[in-house]
C-alpha positions as CSV (number, residue, x, y, z in Angstrom):
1,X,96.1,111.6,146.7
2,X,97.7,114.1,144.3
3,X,96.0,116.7,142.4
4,X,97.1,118.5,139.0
5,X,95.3,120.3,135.9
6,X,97.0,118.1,133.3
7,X,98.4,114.7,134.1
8,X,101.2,113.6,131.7
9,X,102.0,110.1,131.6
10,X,105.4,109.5,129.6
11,X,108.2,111.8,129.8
12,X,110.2,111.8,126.4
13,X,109.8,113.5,123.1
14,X,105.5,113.3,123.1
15,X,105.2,113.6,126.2
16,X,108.0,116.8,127.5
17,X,106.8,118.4,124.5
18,X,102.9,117.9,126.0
19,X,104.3,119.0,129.4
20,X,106.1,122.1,128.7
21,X,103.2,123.4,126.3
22,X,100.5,122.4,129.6
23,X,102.8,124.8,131.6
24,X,103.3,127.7,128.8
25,X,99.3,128.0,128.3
26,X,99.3,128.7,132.4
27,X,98.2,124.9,133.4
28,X,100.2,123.1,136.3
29,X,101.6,119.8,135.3
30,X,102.3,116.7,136.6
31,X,104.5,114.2,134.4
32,X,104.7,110.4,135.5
33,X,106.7,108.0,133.9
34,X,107.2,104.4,134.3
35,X,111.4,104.4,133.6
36,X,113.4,107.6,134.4
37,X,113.3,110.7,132.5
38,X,115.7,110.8,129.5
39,X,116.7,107.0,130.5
40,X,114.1,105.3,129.2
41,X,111.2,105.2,126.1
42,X,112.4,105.5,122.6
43,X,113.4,108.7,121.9
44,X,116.2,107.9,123.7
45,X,117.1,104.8,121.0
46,X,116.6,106.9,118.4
47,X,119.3,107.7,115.8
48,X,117.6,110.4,115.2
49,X,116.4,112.2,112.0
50,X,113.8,114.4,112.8
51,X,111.4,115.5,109.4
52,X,110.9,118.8,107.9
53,X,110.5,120.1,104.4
54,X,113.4,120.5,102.7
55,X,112.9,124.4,101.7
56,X,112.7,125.0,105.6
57,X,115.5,123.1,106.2
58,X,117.8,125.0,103.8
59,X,116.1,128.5,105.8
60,X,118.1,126.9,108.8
61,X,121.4,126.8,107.6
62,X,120.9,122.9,106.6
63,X,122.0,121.6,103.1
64,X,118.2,121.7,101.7
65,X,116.7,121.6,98.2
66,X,114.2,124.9,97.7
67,X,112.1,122.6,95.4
68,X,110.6,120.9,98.3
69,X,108.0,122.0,99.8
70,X,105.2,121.2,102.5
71,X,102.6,119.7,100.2
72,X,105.3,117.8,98.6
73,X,106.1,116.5,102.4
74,X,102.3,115.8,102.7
75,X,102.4,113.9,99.9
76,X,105.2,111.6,100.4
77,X,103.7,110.9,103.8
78,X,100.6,109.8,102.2
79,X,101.8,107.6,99.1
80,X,104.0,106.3,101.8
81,X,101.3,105.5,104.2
82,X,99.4,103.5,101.3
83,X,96.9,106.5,101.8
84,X,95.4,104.9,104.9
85,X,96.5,108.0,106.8
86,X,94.6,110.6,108.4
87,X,95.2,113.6,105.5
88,X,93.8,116.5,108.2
89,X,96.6,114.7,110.7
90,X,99.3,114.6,107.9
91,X,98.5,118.5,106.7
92,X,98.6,119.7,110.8
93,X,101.8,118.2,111.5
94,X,103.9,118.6,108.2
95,X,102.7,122.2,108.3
96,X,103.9,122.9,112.3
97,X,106.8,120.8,112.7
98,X,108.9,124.0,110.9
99,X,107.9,126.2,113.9
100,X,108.2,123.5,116.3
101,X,111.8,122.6,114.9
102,X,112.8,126.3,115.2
103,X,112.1,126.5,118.7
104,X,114.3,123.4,119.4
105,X,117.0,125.4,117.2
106,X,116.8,128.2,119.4
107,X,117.0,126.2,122.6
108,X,120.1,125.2,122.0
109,X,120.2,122.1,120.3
110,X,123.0,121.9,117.4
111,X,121.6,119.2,113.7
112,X,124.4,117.6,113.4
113,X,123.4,116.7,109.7
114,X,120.8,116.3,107.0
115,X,119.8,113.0,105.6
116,X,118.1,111.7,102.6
117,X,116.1,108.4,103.6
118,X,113.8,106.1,101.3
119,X,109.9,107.1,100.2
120,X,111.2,111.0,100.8
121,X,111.5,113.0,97.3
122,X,114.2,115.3,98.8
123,X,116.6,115.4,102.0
124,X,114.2,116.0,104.9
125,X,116.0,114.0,108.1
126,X,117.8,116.6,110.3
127,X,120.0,114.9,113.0
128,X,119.5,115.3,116.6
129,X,120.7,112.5,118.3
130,X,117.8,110.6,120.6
131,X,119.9,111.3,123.8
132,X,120.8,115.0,123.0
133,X,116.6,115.8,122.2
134,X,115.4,113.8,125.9
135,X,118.5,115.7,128.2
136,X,117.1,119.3,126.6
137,X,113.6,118.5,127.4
138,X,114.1,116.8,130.6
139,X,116.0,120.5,131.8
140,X,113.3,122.5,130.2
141,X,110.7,120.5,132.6
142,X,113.0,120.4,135.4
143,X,113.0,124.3,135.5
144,X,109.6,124.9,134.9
145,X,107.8,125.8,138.2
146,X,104.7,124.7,136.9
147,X,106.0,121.6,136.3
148,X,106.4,118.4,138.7
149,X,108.0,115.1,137.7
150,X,107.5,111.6,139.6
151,X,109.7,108.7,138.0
152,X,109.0,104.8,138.0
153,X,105.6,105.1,138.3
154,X,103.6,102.7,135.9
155,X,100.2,104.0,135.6
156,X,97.9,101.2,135.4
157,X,94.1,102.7,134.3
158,X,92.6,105.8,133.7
159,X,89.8,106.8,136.1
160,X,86.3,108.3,135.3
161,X,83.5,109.6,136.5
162,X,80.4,111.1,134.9
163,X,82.0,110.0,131.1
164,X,84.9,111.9,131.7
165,X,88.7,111.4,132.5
166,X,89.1,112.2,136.1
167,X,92.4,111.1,136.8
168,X,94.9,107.8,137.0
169,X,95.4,105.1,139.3
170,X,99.0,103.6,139.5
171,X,101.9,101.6,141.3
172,X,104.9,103.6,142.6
173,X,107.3,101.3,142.7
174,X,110.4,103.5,143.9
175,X,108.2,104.0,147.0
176,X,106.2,100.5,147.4
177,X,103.1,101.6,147.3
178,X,99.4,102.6,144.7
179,X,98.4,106.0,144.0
180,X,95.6,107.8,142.8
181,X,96.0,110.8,140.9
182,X,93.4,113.2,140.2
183,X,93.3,116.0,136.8
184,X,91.2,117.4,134.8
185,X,92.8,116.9,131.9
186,X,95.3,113.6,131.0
187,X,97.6,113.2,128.4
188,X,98.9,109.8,126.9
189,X,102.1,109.6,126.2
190,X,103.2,106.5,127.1
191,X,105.0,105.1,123.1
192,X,104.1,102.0,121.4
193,X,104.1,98.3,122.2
194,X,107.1,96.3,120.7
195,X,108.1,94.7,124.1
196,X,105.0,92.3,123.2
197,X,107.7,90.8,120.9
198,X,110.8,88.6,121.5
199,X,113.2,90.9,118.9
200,X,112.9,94.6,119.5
201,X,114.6,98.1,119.0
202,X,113.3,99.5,121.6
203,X,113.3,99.3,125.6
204,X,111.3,96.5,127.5
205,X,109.0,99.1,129.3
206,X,107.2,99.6,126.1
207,X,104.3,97.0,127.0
208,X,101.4,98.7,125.4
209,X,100.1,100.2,128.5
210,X,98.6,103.7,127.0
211,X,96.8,101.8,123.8
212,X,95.0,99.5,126.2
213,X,94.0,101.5,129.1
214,X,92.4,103.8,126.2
215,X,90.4,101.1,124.9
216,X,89.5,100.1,128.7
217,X,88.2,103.6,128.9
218,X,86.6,103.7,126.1
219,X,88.6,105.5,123.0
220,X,89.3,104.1,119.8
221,X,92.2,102.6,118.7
222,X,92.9,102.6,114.8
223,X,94.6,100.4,112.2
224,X,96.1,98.2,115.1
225,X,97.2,95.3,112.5
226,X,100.2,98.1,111.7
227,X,103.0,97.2,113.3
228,X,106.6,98.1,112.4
229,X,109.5,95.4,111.8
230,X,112.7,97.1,111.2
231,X,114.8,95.4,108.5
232,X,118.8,94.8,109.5
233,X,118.8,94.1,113.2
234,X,121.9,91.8,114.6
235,X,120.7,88.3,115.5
236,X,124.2,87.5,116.6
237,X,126.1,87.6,118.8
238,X,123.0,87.1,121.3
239,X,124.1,90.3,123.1
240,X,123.8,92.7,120.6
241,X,120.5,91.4,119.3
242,X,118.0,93.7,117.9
243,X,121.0,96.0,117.7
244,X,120.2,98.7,114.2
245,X,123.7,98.9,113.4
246,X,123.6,97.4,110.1
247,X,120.4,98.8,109.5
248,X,122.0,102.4,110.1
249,X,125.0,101.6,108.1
250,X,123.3,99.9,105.5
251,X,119.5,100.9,105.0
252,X,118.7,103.6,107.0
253,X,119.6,106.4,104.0
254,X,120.4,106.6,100.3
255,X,124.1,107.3,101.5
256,X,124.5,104.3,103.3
257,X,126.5,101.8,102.1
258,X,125.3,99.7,100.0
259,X,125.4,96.4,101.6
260,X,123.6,93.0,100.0
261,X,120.9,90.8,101.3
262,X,121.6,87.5,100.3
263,X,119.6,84.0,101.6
264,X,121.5,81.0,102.1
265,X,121.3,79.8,98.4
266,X,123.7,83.4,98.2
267,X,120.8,84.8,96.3
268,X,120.3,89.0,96.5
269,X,116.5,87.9,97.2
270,X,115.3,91.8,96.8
271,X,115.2,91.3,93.4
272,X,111.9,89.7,93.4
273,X,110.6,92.7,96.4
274,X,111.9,95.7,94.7
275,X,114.4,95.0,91.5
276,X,114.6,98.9,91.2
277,X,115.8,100.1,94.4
278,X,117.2,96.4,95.6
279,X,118.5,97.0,99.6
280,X,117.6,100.7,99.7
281,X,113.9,100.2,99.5
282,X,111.6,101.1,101.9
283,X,111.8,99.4,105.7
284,X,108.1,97.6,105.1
285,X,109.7,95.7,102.1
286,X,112.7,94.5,103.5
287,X,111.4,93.5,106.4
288,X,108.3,91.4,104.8
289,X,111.0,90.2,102.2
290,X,113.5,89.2,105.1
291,X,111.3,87.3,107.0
292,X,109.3,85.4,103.9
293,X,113.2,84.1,103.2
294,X,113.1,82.4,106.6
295,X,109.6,81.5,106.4
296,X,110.0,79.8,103.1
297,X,113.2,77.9,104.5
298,X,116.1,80.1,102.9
299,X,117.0,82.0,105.9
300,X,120.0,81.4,108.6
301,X,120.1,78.7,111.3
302,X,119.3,81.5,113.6
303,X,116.0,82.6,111.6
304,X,117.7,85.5,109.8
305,X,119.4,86.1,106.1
306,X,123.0,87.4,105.8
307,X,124.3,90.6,105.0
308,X,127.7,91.1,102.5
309,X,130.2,93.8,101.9
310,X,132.3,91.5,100.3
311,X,131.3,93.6,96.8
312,X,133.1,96.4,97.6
313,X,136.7,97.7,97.8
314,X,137.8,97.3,101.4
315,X,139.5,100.8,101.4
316,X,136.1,102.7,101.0
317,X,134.7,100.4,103.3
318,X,137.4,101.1,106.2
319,X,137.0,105.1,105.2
320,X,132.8,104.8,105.5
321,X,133.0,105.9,109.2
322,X,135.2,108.6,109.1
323,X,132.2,110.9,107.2
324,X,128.9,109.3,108.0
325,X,127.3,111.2,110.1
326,X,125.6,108.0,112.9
327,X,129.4,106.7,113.4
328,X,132.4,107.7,115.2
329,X,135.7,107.3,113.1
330,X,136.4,103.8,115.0
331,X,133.3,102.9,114.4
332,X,131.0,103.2,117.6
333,X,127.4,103.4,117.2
334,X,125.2,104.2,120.1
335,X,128.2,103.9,122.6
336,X,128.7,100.7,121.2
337,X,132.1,100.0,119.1
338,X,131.2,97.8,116.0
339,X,134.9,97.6,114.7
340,X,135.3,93.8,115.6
341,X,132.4,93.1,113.1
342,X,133.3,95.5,110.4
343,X,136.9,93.7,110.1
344,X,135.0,90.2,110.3
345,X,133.1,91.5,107.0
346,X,136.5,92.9,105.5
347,X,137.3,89.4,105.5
348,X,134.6,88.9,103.4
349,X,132.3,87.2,105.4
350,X,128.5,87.8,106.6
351,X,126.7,88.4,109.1
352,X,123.3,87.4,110.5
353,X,120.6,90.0,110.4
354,X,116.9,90.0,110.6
355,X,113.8,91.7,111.7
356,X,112.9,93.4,115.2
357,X,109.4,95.4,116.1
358,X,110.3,98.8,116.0
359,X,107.2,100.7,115.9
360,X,103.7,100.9,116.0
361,X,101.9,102.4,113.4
362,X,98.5,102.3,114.9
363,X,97.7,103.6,117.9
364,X,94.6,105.4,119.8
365,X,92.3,107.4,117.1
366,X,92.8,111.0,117.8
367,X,91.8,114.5,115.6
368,X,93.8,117.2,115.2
369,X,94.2,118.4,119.2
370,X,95.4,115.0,120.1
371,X,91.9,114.5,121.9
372,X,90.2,111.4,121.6
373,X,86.6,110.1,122.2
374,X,86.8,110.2,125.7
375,X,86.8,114.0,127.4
376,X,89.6,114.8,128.8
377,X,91.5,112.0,127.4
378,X,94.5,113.4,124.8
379,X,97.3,111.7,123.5
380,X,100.5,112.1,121.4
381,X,103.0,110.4,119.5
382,X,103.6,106.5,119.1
383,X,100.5,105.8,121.2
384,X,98.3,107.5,118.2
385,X,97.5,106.0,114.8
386,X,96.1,108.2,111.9
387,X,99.5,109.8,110.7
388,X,101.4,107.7,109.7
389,X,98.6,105.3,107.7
390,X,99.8,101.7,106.8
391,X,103.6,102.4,106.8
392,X,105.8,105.3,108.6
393,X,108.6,106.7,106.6
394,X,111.9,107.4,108.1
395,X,112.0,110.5,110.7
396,X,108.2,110.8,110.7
397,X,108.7,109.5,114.1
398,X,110.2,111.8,115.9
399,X,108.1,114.7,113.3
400,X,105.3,113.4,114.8
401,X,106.2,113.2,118.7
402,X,107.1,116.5,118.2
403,X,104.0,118.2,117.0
404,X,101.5,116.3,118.3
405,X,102.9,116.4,122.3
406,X,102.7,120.4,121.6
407,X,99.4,120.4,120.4
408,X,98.1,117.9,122.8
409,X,99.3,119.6,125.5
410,X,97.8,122.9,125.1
411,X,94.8,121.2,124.2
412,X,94.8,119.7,127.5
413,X,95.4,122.7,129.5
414,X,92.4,124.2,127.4
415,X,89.8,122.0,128.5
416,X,91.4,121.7,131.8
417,X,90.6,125.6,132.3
418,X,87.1,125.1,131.3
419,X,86.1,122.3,133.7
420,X,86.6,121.0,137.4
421,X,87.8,118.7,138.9
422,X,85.8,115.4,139.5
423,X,85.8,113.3,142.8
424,X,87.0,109.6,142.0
425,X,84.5,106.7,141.6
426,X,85.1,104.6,144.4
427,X,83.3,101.5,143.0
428,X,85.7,102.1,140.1
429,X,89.0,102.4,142.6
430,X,87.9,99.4,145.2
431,X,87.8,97.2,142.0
432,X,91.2,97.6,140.7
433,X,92.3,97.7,145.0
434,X,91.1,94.4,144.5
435,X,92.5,93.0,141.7
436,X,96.4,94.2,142.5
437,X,95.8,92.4,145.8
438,X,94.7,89.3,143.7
439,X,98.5,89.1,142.6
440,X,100.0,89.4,145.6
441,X,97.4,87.1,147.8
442,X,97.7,84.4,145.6
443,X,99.5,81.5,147.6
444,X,100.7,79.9,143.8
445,X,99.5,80.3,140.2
446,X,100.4,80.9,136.6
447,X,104.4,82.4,136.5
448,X,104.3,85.5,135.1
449,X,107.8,84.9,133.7
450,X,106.7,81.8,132.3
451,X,103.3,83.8,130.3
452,X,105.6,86.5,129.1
453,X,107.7,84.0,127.0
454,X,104.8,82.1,126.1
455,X,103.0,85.4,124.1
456,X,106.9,86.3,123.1
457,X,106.4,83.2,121.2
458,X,102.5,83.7,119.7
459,X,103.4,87.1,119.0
460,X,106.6,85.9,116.7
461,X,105.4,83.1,115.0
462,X,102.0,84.0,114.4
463,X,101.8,88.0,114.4
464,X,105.1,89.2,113.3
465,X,106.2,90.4,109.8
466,X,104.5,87.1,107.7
467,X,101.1,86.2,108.8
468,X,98.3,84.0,107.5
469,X,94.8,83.8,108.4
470,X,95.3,80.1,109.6
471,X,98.0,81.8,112.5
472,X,95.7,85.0,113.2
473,X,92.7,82.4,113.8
474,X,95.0,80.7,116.1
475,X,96.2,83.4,117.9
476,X,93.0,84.6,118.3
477,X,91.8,81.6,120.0
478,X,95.3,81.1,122.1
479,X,94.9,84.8,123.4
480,X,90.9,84.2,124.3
481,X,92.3,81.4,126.3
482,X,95.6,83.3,127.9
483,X,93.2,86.1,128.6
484,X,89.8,83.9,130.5
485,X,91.9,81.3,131.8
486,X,95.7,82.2,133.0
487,X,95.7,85.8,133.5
488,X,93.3,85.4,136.3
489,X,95.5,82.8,137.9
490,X,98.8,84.9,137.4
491,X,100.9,84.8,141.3
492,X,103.7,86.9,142.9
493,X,106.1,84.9,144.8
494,X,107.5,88.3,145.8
495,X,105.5,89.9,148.4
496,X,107.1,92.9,149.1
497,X,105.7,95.9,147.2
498,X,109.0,98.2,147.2
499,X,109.9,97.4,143.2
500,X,108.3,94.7,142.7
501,X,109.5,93.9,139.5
502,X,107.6,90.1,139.5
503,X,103.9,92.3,140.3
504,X,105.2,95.0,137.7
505,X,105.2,91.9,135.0
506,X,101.9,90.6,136.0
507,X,100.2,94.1,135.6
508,X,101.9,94.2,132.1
509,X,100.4,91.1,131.2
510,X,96.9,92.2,130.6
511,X,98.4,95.0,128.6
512,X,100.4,92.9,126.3
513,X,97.7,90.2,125.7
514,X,95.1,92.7,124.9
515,X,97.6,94.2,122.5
516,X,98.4,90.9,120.9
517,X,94.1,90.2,120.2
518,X,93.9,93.9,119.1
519,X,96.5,93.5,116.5
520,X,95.4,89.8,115.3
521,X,91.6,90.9,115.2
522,X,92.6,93.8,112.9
523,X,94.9,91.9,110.5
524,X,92.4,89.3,110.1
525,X,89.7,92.0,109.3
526,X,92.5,93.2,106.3
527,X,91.8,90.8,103.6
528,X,95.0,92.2,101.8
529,X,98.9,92.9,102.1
530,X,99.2,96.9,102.5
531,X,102.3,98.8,104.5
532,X,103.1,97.4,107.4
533,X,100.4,94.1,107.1
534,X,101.6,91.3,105.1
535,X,99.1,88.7,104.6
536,X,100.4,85.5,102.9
537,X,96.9,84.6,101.8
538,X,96.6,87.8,99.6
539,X,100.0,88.8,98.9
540,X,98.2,91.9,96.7
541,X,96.9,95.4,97.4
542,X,92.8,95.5,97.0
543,X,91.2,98.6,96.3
544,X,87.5,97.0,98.4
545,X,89.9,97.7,101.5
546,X,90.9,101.3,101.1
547,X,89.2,102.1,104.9
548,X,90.5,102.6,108.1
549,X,89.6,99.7,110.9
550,X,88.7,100.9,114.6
551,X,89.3,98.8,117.4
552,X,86.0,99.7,120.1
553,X,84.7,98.3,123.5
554,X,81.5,97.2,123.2
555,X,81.0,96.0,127.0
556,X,84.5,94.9,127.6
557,X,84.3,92.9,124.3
558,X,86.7,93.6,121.6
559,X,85.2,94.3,118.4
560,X,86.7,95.8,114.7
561,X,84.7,98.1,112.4
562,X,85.9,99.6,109.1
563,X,85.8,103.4,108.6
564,X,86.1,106.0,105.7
565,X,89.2,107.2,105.1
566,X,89.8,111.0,106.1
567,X,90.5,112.4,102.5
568,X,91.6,115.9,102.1
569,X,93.3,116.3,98.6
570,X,95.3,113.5,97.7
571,X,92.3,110.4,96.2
572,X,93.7,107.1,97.7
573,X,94.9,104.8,94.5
C-alpha cells in the first residue's frame, strides 16, 4: 500500500499543473495516470489556443488589441455560456490565467501565434501546440523530487472513511495487479467522457471515470446534459474519422478559410442557424445545425453534410498553408499530411464531414479551490462544470486546465497539511476485492466488447447533438436495464491480470453507463434548447429555465435538482 499527501489522478494540463503546485506549497505528490504521461488525455489532441485577454497578450510580445480587457473576457465567457456559468468561477480564472500564462512563458515554451476564434470580441487564442504544453510539464514533474509518477494505472473509486477522501483504489495494469493508495488529499484530474460516443476528438481512455467515481462518493456533478459536438470532423475515409482537420482549416477561427456547408439538395443550410455569420458561427450551432440536416434526411449516405471550396480561386487555396499558423506548407496537420484531400477539393469536389464529442461541458460542481462537497475531494479541468456554463468558447479549454489544476493543487496540499491520514475502510475495500473478482470468475456472460457498441449506439442516436424527449425517455429506460441486468453479468475470457485490456473494458463500463443516465436525466430535466443542449421538442431558449441542474446520490440513486445560478455582475438574459 502507497502512501502520499496529495494523490493526483491524470497527468496532462489539469492535472501536471495540480502536481507541480502540490509540490511548490511543500506537499509530496503522487500522480497516477491511466495512459502514459504526455501520450495520452487531450491536451495532447489539442491544436492548441490557450485564452487570455487581449491587453495581456499584447504585454507579451503577441499581436493584442489594448481595448480588451479582463471583464470584457468575463463577459464573452458568460454571453457565451448562455449565462449558466459559474460568474465567481469565470472572474477567478479569467483574472489568473495572465500570471499562470507568464510562468509557462518563462519556462520556456515559445506562442507560436495569436488567434481570433468565434463568441471572442478580440484576439485572445495564443498557440502552444497540445504536444509542446504535456512534454514541458511532464519534465517539470519528472524533476521535481517531491514528485512521483506511476503510469497505466486506472483508478477505479475513491476511498473514505469518516466522510472524508482517504485515498484510491485501482488496477495496475503494467504490473497485473490492484492497489490501494492512501492521501490525505486527492485531486481529479482525470478529463471528460467523449469515449461514451462512437465519433470522438479525443482518445478512447476518456470513459468518464473522474465524473462518476465523484458521484459514487458523494459530490455533485453539474449541468451534465452539456456535452460538446465539434462541427467539421472527417467521416471519410474511415481512418481518419473524427479527424478536426476541416474544422481547423475551416471553422476553428475568423481567418480560416472560408469553406461552405452544404446538404445534399447543395443548400448552404446555415442560413436558417446563423444568416449573419453563416460557417464561422459558433461550434454549438454548427454542430446542432449539422446534425438536424442528417436527422431531417438531407445529410450524406454516411450520416454527415459536405464541405465545398469549390467558391474560391484555387491559387489562394493552394497558398492557405503556407501562412496559417495549424499547417505545415504541404499541408500536415497533427503529423498527419492532408494534401491528398485538399487537391481532391481543388477539383471541386466535397467532402464528408460531420459531428464528433469533443468536450464536456459539465462536470463535478466545484467553488473556487477546485474543492468539492466531499473533503478532501478537488478537481480541475474537463472533469468540472461551472465555467464554461451551457457552451465553451474556443481556448477556454486549455484557459481553464490551466488555472484551475494550479489552484486545486495548492488547495490540496493545504488541507492535506491540516489533517492526517485516515486508515482505509475495509468493508469498503473487501467489496470492490469482490466485485473485480466477479469479472474474472465468471465462467461466461455479457461481452464487454459486445455492451461497449451497444451504448456507442444509444449514446449516438438518442443522446448526441439532436435529442427529443421521446429518445431521452428511452435511453433512460435502456440504461436502467444495461445498468440492473447486464452489467452484473459482464465476463472476462481473459484471465490473466497483466494488461488485461478485456477486464480494463468491463471496469469502464459502469463508468460509461452511469455517464450516459447522468447526461439523459439532465437533458430531460431542460425543457428548452440552450448551448450545448438541443431539444427538438423546444427548439427555443426559456427564461423559467435560467438555473443550474445538479446531479446527487441519494442512496446510490440518481436524482436531478435545479439550482440558482451563481450571479456576480452580469444578470442572465
Amino acid at each position: 500500500m502507497m502512501t502520499t499527501d496529495v494523490l493526483v489522478v491524470g497527468s496532462e494540463a489539469s492535472g501536471a499543473q495540480a502536481a507541480l503546485a502540490a509540490a511548490k506549497a511543500g506537499a509530496q505528490v503522487l500522480v497516477v495516470t491511466k495512459g502514459k504521461v504526455s501520450m495520452s488525455g487531450a491536451t495532447l489532441t489539442a491544436s492548441a489556443d490557450i485564452n487570455v485577454d487581449s491587453r495581456t497578450a499584447k504585454s507579451l510580445g503577441l499581436p493584442g488589441d489594448s481595448a480588451d480587457s479582463v471583464e470584457q473576457f468575463f463577459e464573452d465567457t458568460v454571453v457565451g455560456g448562455k449565462y449558466l456559468n459559474n460568474q465567481l468561477l469565470v472572474q477567478s480564472i479569467v483574472s489568473k490565467i495572465p500570471h499562470v500564462l507568464r510562468e509557462l512563458l518563462d519556462s520556456g515554451i515559445k506562442p507560436e501565434d495569436l488567434i481570433h476564434t468565434p463568441g471572442h470580441k478580440y484576439p485572445r487564442g495564443v498557440i502552444v501546440p497540445g504536444l509542446t504544453l504535456s512534454r514541458k510539464l511532464a519534465s517539470q514533474m519528472r524533476k521535481h523530487d517531491r514528485i512521483t509518477i506511476r503510469e497505466q494505472v486506472m483508478v477505479l473509486e475513491l476511498l473514505k472513511n469518516e466522510n472524508r477522501i482517504v485515498g484510491v483504489y485501482g488496477y495496475d495494469l503494467l504490473n497485473g495487479q490492484f492497489i490501494t493508495i492512501r492521501a490525505k488529499a486527492v485531486v481529479l484530474a482525470t478529463g471528460g467522457g467523449m469515449a461514451a460516443y462512437p465519433i470522438r476528438t479525443a482518445p478512447d481512455e476518456l470513459t468518464g471515470d473522474g465524473f462518476m467515481m465523484a458521484w459514487r462518493a458523494g459530490a455533485e456533478l453539474i449541468d451534465m446534459e452539456m456535452v460538446q459536438f465539434m462541427p467539421g470532423v472527417l467521416i471519410n475515409p474511415p481512418a481518419w474519422r473524427g479527424n478536426q482537420f476541416i474544422y481547423e482549416i475551416g471553422f476553428g477561427s475568423k481567418e480560416g478559410i472560408e469553406g461552405w456547408l452544404l446538404n445534399k439538395y447543395g443548400e448552404r443550410f446555415m442560413k436558417h442557424w446563423d444568416p449573419e455569420r453563416m460557417e464561422k458561427s459558433t461550434r454549438d450551432k454548427l454542430s446542432i445545425a449539422i446534425m438536424n440536416e442528417v436527422v431531417e434526411g438531407r445529410g450524406t449516405p454516411d450520416g454527415g453534410v459536405y464541405y465545398s471550396l469549390a467558391h474560391l480561386p484555387k491559387n489562394l487555396i493552394r497558398r492557405f498553408a503556407e501562412w496559417y499558423p495549424f499547417l505545415t506548407p504541404d499541408w500536415t496537420y497533427e503529423q498527419i499530411n492532408f494534401k491528398e484531400m485538399v487537391e481532391h477539393l481543388l477539383e471541386g469536389n466535397a467532402v464528408e464531414i460531420g459531428v464528433g464529442s469533443h468536450f464536456f461541458i459539465g462536470g463535478i460542481r466545484i467553488g473556487v479551490n477546485g474543492e468539492t462537497s466531499v473533503p478532501g475531494l478537488y478537481a480541475a479541468g474537463e472533469t468540472t462544470g461551472g465555467f464554461n456554463g451551457a457552451n465553451r468558447l474556443s481556448g477556454n479549454a486549455l484557459t481553464e486546465a490551466l488555472v484551475q489544476g494550479a489552484v486545486s493543487g495548492e488547495a490540496a496540499a493545504a488541507f492535506a497539511k491540516e489533517v492526517d491520514l485516515l486508515e482505509i475502510d475495509s468493508a469498503q475495500l473487501d467489496s470492490l476485492v469482490e466485485k473485480q473478482n466477479r469479472y474474472l470468475h465468471k465462467a461466461s456472460g455479457v461481452s464487454p466488447y459486445e455492451l461497449r457498441r451497444e451504448l456507442a449506439k444509444l449514446s449516438w442516436n438518442k443522446l448526441g447533438v439532436v435529442r427529443t424527449e421521446e429518445n431521452l425517455q428511452q435511453a433512460i429506460a435502456e440504461l436502467k436495464e444495461i445498468r440492473e441486468n447486464k452489467l452484473p453479468e459482464l465476463a472476462c475470457t481473459e484471465k490473466d491480470l497483466l494488461y488485461n485490456k478485456e477486464l480494463l473494458e468491463c471496469m469502464q463500463l459502469e463508468n460509461i453507463t452511469l455517464l450516459l443516465e447522468a447526461i439523459a436525466h439532465s437533458a430531460l430535466m431542460r425543457k428548452e434548447s440552450r448551448g450545448a443542449h438541443y431539444l427538438k421538442d423546444i427548439p427555443e431558449t426559456r427564461e423559467d429555465q435560467l438555473h443550474n441542474l445538479i446531479v446527487v446520490n441519494e442512496q446510490g440513486r440518481m436524482a436531478v435538482k435545479k439550482k440558482p445560478l451563481v450571479v456576480t455582475t452580469i444578470q442572465p438574459k
